[in-house]
C-alpha positions in Angstrom: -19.1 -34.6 -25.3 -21.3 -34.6 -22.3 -18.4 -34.7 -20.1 -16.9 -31.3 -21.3 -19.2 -29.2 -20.7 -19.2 -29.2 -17.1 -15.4 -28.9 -17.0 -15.6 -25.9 -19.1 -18.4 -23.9 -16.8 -16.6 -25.4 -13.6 -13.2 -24.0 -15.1 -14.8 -20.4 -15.8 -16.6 -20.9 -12.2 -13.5 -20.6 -10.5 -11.4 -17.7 -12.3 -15.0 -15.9 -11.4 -14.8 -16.5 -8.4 -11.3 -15.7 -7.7 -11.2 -12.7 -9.6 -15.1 -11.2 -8.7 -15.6 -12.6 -5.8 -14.4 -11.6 -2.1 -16.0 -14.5 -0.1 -13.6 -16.9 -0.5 -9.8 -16.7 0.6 -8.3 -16.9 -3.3 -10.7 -13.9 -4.4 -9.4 -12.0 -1.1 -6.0 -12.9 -1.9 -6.0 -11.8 -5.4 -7.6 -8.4 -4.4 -5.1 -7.6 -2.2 -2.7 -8.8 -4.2 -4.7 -6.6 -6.6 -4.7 -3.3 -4.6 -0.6 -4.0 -4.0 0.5 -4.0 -7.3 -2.0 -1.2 -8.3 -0.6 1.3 -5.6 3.1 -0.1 -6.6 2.1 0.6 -10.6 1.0 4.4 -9.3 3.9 5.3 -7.5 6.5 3.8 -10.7 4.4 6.4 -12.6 4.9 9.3 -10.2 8.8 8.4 -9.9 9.2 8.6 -13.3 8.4 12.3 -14.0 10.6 13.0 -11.7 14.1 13.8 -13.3 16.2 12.8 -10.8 15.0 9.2 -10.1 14.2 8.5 -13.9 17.8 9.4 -14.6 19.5 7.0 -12.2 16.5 4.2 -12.4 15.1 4.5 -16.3 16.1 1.4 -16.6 14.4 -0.3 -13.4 11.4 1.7 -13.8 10.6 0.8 -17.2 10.9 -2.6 -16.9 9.2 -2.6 -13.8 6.1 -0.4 -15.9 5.5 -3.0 -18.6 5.7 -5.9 -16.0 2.5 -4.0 -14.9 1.5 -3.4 -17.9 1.8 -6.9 -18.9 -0.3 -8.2 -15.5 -2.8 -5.5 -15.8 -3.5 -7.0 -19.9 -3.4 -10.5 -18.3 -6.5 -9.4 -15.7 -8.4 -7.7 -18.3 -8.6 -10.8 -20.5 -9.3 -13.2 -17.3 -11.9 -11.0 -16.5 -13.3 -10.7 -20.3 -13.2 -13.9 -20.5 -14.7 -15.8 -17.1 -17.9 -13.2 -17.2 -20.8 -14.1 -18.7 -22.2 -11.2 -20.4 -18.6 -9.8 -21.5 -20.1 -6.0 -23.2 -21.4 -5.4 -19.0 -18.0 -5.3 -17.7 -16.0 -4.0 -21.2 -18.2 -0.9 -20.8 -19.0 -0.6 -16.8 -16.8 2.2 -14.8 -14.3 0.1 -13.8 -13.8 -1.8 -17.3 -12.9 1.3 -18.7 -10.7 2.2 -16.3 -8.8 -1.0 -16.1 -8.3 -0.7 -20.0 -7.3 3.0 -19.7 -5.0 2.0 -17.3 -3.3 -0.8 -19.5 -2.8 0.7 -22.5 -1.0 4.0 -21.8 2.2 2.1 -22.0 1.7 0.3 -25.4 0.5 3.9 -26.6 4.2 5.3 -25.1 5.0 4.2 -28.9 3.3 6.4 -30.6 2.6 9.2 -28.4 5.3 10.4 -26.6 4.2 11.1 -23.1 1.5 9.0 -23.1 2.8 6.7 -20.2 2.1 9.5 -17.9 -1.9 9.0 -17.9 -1.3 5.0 -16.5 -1.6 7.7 -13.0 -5.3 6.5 -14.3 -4.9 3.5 -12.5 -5.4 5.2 -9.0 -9.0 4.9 -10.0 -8.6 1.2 -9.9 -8.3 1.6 -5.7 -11.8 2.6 -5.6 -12.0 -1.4 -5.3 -10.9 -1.0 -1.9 -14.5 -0.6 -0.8 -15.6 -3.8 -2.6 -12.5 -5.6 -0.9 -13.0 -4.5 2.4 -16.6 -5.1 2.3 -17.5 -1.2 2.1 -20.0 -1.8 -0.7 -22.5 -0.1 1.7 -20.9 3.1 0.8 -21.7 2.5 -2.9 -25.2 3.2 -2.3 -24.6 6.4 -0.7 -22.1 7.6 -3.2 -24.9 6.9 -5.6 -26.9 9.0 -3.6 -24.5 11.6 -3.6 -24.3 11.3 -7.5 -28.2 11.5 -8.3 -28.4 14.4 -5.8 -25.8 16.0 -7.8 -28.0 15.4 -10.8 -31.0 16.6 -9.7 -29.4 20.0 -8.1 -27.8 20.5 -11.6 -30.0 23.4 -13.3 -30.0 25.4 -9.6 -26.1 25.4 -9.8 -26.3 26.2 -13.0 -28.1 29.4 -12.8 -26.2 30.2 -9.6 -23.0 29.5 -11.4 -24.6 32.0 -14.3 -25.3 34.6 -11.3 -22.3 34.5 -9.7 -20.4 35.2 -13.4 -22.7 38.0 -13.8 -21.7 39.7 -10.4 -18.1 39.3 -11.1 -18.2 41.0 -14.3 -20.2 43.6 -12.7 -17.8 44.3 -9.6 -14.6 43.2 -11.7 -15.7 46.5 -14.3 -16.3 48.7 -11.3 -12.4 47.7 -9.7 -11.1 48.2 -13.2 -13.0 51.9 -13.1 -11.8 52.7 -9.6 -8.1 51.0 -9.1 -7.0 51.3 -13.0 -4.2 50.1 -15.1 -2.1 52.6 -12.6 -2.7 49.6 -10.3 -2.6 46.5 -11.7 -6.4 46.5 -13.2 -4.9 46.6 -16.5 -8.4 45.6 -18.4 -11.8 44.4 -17.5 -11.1 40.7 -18.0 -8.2 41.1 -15.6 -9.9 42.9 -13.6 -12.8 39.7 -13.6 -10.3 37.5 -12.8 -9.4 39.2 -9.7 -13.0 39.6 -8.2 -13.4 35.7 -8.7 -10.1 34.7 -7.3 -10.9 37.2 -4.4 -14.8 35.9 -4.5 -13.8 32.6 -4.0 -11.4 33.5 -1.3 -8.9 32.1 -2.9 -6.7 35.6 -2.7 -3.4 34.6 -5.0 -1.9 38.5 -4.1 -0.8 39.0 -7.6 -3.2 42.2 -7.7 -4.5 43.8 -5.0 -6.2 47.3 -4.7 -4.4 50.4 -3.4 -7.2 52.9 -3.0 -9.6 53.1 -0.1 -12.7 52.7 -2.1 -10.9 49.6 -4.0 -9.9 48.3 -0.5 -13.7 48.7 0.4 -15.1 46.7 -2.4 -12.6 44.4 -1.7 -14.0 43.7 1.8 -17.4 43.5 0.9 -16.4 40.9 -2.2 -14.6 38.7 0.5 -18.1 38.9 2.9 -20.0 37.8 -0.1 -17.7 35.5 -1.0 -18.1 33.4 2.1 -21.8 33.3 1.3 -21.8 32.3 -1.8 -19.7 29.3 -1.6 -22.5 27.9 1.2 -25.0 28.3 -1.1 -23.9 24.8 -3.7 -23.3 23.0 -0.9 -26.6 23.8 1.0 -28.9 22.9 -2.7 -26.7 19.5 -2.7 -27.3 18.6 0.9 -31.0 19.7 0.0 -31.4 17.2 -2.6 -29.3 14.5 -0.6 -32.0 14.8 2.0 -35.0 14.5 -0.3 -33.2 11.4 -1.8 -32.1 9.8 1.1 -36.1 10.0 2.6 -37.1 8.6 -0.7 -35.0 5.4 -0.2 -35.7 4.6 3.0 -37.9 1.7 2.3 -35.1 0.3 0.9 -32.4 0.2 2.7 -32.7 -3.9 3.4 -31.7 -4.0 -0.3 -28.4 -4.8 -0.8 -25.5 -4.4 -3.3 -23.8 -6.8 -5.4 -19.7 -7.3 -4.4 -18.9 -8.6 -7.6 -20.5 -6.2 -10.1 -22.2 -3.1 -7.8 -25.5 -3.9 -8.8 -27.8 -2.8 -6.5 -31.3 -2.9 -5.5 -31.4 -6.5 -4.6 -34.7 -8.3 -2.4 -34.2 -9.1 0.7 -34.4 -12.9 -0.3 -32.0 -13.1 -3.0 -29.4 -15.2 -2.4 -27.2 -14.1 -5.8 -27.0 -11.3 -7.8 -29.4 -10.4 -11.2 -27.1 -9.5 -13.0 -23.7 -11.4 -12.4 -25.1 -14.7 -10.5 -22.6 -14.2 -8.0 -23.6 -14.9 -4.2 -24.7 -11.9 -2.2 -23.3 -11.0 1.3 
């Protein structure tokens, strides 16, 4: 009895280390390996809602789909089972993506159509910057992410503003163009002002009358403004966040899991065990 036990933690050792790990030549190898079959699994998806190649290649393509399939079910076990806190990975980012990614094609079944959403595996390559040792980008996407948060309630009442004003000029077009030209209602005319606000400009409507034409131009300079303004709260915030963690930036972040915030002398990870870079 004595003798099983460390065969059974050495055995579970390994697949970790191979299938979290990047520090070693098998974990590399599977990630690539990984990233390959991923990419190859994204593109069988794309082909197949085209008619042309899913006519002449159904046959190839499906098979090729639940070959896929069957690896991707065959990773999410492995990974399941070699962890040691299971619940951590089943309900991270990335292990609900790898299980929205595997079932779309046992789901084909039921729901017709439903093999189209395995294009959810493209979210799998965001392991490219664990692989390629890019974890240092995590952080800043994290950055990104709480700056995002904590600019939230000033987009929101810009948003609100900016819906305001486009009522507001989208009722004056629809008083000065008219249904005689293409303003055929107020919420048509709303729709214009925001696709011409946002300097998008579709041409499906545009205004004929000088004073229409007018408005126009001044929606268009306003419009160039107002898209500035999201991106200049965000950056804002960024800044305020990025000073904040400056004393930290010797902590590092986990390969295997993303964990972050590590002390300078740690040698493996809180939360997975797993040997930091």
């Amino acid at each position: 009895m004595e003798r099983e036990v460390p065969i059974k933690r050495d055995w579970k050792f390994k697949l970790h280390e191979i299938i979290y790990g990047t520090h070693t030549p098998a974990g590399k190898f599977f990630d690539i390996v990984l990233l390959v079959v991923i990419l190859y699994s994204v593109i069988i998806v794309m082909l197949e809602s085209v008619p042309r190649f899913d006519e002449h290649y159904h046959d190839f393509l499906d098979i090729s789909e639940w070959i896929v399939t069957i690896l991707f079910t065959i990773e999410y076990i492995l990974r399941i089972i070699c962890i040691k806190r299971p619940s951590k990975y089943i309900f991270s980012f990335f292990g609900v993506i790898d299980l929205l990614s595997t079932i779309p094609k046992y789901l084909s079944y039921f729901v017709v159509g439903s093999q189209y959403f395995a294009a959810l595996r493209a979210f799998r390559l965001l392991r490219v910057f664990r692989i390629l040792k890019l974890v240092r980008f995590v952080g800043e996407s994290n950055n990104l992410l709480r700056a995002l948060k904590a600019s939230r309630t000033k987009i929101f009442i810009f948003v609100f503003f900016v819906l305001i004003i486009s009522v507001l000029l989208g009722t004056i077009m629809y008083l000065v163009e008219g249904p005689e030209h293409g303003f055929n209602s107020i919420p048509h005319s709303v729709y214009w002002t925001i696709v011409t606000l946002t300097t998008v400009g579709y041409g499906d409507i545009s205004p004929e009358t000088g004073l229409g034409q007018f408005i126009a131009t001044l929606i268009m300079i306003i419009g160039y403004g107002i898209i500035a303004v999201p991106t200049g709260i965000v950056t804002v915030e960024f800044a305020k966040n990025r000073s904040k963690n400056t004393d930290q930036e010797g902590k590092r972040v986990c390969e295997s899991c993303l964990a972050e915030e590590h002390q300078d002398i740690a040698s493996h990870c809180y939360h997975c065990g797993s040997p930091l870079p």
